[in-house]
C-alpha positions, -999 to +999 in steps of 0.1 A: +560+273-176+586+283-147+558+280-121+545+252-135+583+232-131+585+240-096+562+208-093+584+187-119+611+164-108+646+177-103+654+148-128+636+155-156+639+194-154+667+221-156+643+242-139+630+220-113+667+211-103+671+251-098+643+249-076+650+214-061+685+231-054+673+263-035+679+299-038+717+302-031+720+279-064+696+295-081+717+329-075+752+317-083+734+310-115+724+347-117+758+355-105+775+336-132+754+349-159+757+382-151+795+376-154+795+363-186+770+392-195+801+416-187+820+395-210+800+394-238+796+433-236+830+439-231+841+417-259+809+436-283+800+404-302+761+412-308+759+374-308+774+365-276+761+395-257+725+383-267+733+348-262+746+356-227+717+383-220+689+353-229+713+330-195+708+358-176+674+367-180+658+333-179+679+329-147+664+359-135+629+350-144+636+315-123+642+335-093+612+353-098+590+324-100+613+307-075+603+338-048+568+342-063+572+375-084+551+377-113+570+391-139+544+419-145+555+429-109+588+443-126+572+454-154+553+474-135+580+487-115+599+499-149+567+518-159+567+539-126+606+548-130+601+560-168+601+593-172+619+599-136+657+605-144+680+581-130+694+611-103+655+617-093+649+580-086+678+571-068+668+603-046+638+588-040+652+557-028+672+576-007+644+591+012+624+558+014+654+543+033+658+572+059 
């Protein structure tokens, strides 16, 4: 459905205004969710932290479709980190970057 806005009109779709918009809107989104994210988890109301977690994941998945990143890319990327501990895969970024 995200990929499919991209072609919709900025007037009839949140999405398609994201997109219509450009990236540096579509990440002061992310920013802003990911702020009121904090919030939610600082303040531990299961309902706002959910509610908040939903913005900023949908957000996410805009600039996904936005940069053409299939969400299975990420998935993907989760299922080569598991079972590396977070000290072992931060090495390993490490060494990539030298």
């Amino acid at each position: 459905v995200l990929l499919q806005r991209k072609m919709a009109s900025a007037d009839s779709s949140y999405v398609a205004s994201l997109y219509d918009a450009g990236i540096d809107t579509i990440l002061k989104k992310i920013g802003e969710e990911a702020t009121e994210t904090v919030i939610a988890g600082k303040s531990g109301e299961q309902e706002a932290i959910i509610y908040e977690t939903a913005d900023l994941w949908f957000h996410s998945l805009v600039l996904l479709a936005h940069r053409d990143i299939h969400p299975q890319q990420v998935f993907d990327e989760l299922n080569r980190r598991f079972g590396l501990s977070g000290i072992e895969e931060k090495a390993n970024r490490s060494k990539a970057n030298d």
